[in-house]
Structures are given as C-alpha cells and as structure tokens.
C-alpha positions as CSV (number, residue, x, y, z in Angstrom):
1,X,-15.2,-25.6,-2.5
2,X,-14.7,-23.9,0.7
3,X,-12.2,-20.9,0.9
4,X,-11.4,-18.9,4.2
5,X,-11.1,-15.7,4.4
6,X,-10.0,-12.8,6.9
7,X,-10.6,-9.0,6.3
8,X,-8.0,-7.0,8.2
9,X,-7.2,-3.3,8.5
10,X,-3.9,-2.7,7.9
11,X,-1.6,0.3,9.4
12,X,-4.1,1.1,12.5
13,X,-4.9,-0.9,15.9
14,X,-8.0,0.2,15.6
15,X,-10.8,-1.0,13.5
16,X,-12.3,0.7,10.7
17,X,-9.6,2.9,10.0
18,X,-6.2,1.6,7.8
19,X,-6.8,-0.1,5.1
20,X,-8.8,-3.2,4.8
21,X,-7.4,-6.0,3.0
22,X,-9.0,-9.6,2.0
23,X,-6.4,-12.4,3.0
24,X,-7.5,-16.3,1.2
25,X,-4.7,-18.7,2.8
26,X,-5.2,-21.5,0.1
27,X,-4.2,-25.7,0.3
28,X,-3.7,-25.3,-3.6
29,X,-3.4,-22.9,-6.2
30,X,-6.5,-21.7,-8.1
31,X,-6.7,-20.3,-11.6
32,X,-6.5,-16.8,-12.6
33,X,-9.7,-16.0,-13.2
34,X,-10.9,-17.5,-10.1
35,X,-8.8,-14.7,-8.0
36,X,-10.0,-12.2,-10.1
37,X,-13.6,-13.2,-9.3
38,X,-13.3,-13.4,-5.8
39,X,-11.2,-10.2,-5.5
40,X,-14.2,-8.5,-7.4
41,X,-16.8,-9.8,-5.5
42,X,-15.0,-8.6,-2.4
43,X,-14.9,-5.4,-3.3
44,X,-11.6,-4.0,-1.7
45,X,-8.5,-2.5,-3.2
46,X,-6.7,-5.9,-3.1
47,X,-7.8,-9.6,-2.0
48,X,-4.3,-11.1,-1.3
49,X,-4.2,-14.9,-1.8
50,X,-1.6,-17.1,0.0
51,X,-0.4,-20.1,-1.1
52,X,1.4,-23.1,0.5
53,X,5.7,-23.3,-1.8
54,X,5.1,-27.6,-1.1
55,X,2.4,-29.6,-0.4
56,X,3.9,-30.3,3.0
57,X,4.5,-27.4,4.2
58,X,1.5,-26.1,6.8
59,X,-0.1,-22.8,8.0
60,X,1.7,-23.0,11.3
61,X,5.3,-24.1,10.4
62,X,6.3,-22.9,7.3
63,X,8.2,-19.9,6.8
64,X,7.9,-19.2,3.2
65,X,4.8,-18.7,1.2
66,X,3.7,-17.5,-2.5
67,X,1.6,-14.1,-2.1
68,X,-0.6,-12.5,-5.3
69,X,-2.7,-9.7,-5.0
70,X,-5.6,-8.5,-6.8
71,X,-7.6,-5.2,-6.9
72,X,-11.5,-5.5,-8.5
73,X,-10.3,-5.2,-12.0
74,X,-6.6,-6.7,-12.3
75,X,-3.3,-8.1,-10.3
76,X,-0.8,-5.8,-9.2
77,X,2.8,-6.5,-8.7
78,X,3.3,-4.8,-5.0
79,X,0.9,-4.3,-2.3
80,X,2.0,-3.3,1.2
81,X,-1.2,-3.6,3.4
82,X,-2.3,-6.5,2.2
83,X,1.3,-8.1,2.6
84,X,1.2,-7.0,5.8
85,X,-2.3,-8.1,6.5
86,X,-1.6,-11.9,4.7
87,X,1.5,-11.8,7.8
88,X,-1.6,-11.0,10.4
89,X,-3.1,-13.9,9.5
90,X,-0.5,-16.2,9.4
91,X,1.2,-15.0,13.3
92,X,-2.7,-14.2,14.3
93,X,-5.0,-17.0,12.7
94,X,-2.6,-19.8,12.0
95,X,-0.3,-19.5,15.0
96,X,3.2,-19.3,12.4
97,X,5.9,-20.2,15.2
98,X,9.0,-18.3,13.0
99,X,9.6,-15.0,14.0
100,X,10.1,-14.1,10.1
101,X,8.3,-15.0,7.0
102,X,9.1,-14.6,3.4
103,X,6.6,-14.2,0.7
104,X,7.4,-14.9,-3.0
105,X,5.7,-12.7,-5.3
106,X,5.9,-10.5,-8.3
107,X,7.9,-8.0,-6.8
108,X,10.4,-10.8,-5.3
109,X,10.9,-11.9,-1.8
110,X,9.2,-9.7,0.8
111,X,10.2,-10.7,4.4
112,X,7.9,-9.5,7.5
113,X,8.6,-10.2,11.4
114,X,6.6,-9.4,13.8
115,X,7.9,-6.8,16.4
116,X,5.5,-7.0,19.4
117,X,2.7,-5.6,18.3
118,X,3.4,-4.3,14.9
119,X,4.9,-5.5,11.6
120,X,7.7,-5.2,9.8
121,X,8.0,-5.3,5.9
122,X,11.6,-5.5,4.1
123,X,10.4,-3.9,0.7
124,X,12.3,-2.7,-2.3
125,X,12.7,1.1,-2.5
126,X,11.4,2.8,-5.7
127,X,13.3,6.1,-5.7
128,X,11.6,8.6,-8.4
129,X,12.5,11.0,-10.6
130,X,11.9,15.0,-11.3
131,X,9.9,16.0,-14.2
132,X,8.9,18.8,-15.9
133,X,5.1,19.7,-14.1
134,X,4.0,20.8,-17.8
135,X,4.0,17.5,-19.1
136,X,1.7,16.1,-16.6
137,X,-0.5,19.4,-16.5
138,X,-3.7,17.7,-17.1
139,X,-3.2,15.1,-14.5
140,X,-1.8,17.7,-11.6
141,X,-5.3,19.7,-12.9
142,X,-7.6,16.9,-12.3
143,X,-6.0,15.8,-8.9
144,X,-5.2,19.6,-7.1
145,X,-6.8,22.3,-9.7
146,X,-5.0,25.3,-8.8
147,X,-3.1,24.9,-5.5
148,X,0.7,25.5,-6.0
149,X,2.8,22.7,-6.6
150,X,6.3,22.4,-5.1
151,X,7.1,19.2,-7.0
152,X,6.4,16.4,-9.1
153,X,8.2,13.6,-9.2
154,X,7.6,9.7,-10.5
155,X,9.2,6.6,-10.7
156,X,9.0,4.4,-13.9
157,X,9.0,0.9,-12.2
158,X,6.0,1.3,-10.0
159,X,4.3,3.7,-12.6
160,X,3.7,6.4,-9.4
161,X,3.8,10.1,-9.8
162,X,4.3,12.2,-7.1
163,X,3.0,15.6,-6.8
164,X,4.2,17.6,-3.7
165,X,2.3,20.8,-2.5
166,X,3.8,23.8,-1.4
167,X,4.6,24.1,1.6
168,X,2.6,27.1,2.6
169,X,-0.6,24.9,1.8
170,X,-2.4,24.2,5.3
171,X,-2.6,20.4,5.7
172,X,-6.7,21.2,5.4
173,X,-5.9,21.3,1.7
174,X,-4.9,18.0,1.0
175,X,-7.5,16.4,3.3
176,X,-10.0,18.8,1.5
177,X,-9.2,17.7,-2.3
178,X,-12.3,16.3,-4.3
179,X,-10.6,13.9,-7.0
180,X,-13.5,12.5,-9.4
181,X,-11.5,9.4,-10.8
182,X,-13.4,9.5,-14.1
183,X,-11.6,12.8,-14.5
184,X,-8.2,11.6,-13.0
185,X,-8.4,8.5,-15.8
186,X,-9.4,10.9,-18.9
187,X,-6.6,13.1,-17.7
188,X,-3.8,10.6,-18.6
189,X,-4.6,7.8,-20.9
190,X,-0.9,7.1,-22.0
191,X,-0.2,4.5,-19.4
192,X,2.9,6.3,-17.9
193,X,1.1,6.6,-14.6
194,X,-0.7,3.7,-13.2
195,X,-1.4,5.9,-9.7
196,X,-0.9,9.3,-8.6
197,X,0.6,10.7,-4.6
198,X,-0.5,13.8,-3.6
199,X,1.7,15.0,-0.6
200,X,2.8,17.5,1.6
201,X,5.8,18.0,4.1
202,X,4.6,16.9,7.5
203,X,4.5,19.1,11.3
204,X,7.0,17.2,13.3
205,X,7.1,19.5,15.6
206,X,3.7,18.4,17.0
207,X,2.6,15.2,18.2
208,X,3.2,12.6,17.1
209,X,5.5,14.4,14.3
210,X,4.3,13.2,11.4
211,X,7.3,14.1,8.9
212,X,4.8,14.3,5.9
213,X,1.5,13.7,4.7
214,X,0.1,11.9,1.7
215,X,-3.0,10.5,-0.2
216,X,-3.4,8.4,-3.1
217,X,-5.4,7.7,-5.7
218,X,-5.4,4.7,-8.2
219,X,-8.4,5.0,-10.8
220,X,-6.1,3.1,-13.6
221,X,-6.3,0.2,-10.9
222,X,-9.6,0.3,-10.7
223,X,-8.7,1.7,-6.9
224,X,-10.7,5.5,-6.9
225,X,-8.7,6.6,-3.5
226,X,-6.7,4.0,-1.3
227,X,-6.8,4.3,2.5
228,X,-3.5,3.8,3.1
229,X,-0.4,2.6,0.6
230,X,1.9,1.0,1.7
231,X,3.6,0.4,-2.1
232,X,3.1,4.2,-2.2
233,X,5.2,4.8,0.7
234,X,8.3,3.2,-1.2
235,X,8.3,5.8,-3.5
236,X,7.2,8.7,-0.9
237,X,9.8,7.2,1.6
238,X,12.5,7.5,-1.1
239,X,11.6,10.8,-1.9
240,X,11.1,12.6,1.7
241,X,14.2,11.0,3.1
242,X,16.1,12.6,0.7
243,X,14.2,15.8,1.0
244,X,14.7,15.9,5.0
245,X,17.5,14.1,5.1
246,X,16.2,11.8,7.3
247,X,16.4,7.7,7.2
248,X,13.7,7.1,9.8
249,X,10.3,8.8,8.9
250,X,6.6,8.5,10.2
251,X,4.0,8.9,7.9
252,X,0.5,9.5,8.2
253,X,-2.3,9.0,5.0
254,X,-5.0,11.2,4.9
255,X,-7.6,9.4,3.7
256,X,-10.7,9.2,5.5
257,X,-10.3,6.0,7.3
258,X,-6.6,7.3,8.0
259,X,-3.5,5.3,8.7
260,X,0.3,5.4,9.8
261,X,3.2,3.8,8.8
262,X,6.9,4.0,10.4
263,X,9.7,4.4,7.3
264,X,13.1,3.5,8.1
265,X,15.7,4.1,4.6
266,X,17.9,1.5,4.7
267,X,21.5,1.5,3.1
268,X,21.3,-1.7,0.9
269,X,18.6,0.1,-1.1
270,X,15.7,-0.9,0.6
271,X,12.9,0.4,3.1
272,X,11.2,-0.8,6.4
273,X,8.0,-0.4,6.9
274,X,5.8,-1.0,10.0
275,X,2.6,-0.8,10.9
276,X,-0.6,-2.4,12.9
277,X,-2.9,-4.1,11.7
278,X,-6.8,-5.7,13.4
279,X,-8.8,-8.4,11.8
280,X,-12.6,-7.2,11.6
281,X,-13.8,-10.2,10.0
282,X,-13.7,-13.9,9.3
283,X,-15.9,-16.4,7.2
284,X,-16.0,-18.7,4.3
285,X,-16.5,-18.4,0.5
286,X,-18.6,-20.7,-0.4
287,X,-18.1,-21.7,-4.5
C-alpha cells in the first residue's frame, strides 16, 4: 500500500517556522491503529488524515471531506494547523475548484476558504472559565515557577488552562520559560487539564501589533511544546477579546519556530481564524 503524504507549516509563509503538520489524503478509510502508527512514525504533533464522504467523490471536486487527527500517542478532537494544513493540500496539491470546504470531524463541521493567500477556518469558540490559582498551584509551579500571575483561566470542553502573566512581565519572560514536560505531567495527574496556555497581553502599539502573546504546552498529549495552536487560540481568542474588548485580534506564538494567526470573534459564538501555510515536503509511505 502506497500512501501520500505532504508536510506543511502551518500559520507562516515561510518555511521552517509555523507549525508542521503531516496531511494523508486517503481513497479509503484505514483502521485505527494504522493512523496511530503512521502518526507515530512521523513524529509531529498531529498527522491529519483526509478521507473521501463517497466513493465518488474526488480530490479536485468535492467539497466536503472526513478529517481525524492524530498526535504520536493518541487522536485528538480539534486541531487547527493541521485543519488548515489538510485545506493546503487540497486548494494546493489537488487543485479543489470550490472556494469553501467542509471537514467532518470530531469537533463537527469545520469550513475553510481560501482568501488569496491565506486561510480561513470557521471554528467553535471555547470560552473559559476563572479559577481559583491555588487549585492549580503545582501546575502554574511547574510551567512559570515564580513569575506573577495575572490570571488563570480554563475551559472544560477542550481540557485547556490558561495562565495569563502579569502584565509588568517583559515579553523576554515568556519566550525565556524552561518547561520540562515530565515535570508539567507529574504536576497534574487528575485529567482536568489535557494542555496548559501560558500568555501575556500583547504591544499593539508596535509593529505589527500583536494584541497578545502565547505558548503552549501539551505533555498529556504526548505534545512537550506546540509551535503554534490553532485549537489553543479558541480558547485564548475567547478570553483576550473579552479582556480588550476587541473582536478582531492578531496573535503571535512564541515558540521557537514562531507563528501568527489573525482572530476575528464572531457573534454566532464562533471564531475565524487565518493563517499561511507552505508545504516543505512531499513523498510516499510505503506499507
């Protein structure tokens, strides 16, 4: 069996930097063990397989499409870069003629359209919740040791806490922090938080204006830092619009590779978001 497959940075125009996603478009389903092999062997935080909704549909024509994703060690129910990386492929690679495509998946229908060069995803919004910083002590330990916190925040669905730094921390913080996932994972073994946002409010008064910064870290997905987060950024879009009062936000991860992403809160309880995204790679796996 011959599978193709594309690796495509996600949220950058350049390569290298974003995020790198693995995108299988499939002629059939496989089973689930077989994804979860071949999103281990790859190696990234999630190998996103497409699949054809009826046998006649094509590549080229279709407009709808079943999307999984899968990091090395288990499937997720939301990814953004590698949804928008799977719609790369299909305007890029496969030549899709419809300006919009839906993608059935675990988190329901997620549209994308292509806007001349970037991407745009119609994707639930996962508004958090405050809590109480003592009762996630050892977690906020593990991730920031003893920088001030301004808030912490997390939303049940998506499993994500948010953990806001004070706003006189120098941006030089968050890109400096040191998280060793083994001690992120013994930190909180309960299973309330599946993934952990570190942010901090942005400098829109310089250029480009980034409204806030973030990074993220997934060790309970088997994910030790992501580059960029697109799934994250539904929780962080929630909670910085509200804290700004702003519906249209740019964002800007701080990961090493790095990566933007344009926010836009929309009033039917959802979120845009748009990014680039460059192919680096294409081959075959060869089972």
């Amino acid at each position: 069996m011959e599978i193709p497959v594309f690796t495509v940075d996600a949220f950058t125009n350049l390569p290298f930097k974003g995020n790198p996603a693995a995108i299988c478009p499939l002629l059939h389903e496989l089973n689930d063990e077989l994804y979860q092999k071949i999103a281990t062997e790859m190696n990234l935080s999630e190998t996103a397989f497409i699949t054809r909704i009826n046998p006649s549909d094509d590549f080229m024509n279709a407009s709808r499409f079943r999307l999984r994703w899968f990091t090395p060690t288990n499937e997720v129910n939301l990814c953004g870069h590698a949804t928008l990386a799977a719609a790369a492929v299909l305007f890029q690679h496969k030549k899709n003629v419809n300006s919009r495509l839906v993608f059935e998946t675990k988190s329901g229908d997620l549209s994308v359209r292509q806007l001349d060069e970037n991407f745009v995803m119609d994707f639930p919004l996962n508004t958090p919740t405050k809590q109480d910083p003592n009762n996630f002590r050892d977690v906020i330990k593990a991730a920031v040791g003893d920088h001030l916190v301004q808030d912490v925040y997390l939303n049940d669905r998506t499993k994500k806490l948010l953990v806001r730094l004070a706003d006189s921390c120098d941006r030089t913080v968050l890109t400096s922090l040191r998280v060793d996932p083994a001690a992120l994972l013994s930190s909180e073994r309960s299973g309330t938080v599946k993934g952990l946002i570190v942010t901090m409010k942005g400098s829109p008064d310089l250029q480009p204006g980034y409204d806030f910064y973030s990074r993220y870290f997934a060790p309970w997905n088997g994910i030790p830092e992501d580059p960029v987060t697109g799934s994250a950024h539904t929780v962080l879009g929630s909670y910085w619009s509200s804290a700004l009062g702003k519906k249209k936000l740019l964002a800007y991860q701080c990961s090493s590779r790095g990566g933007e992403l344009e926010l836009e809160i929309r009033d039917d309880g959802r979120i845009n978001i748009t990014g680039r995204a460059v192919t680096v790679l294409q081959g075959t796996i060869t089972l």
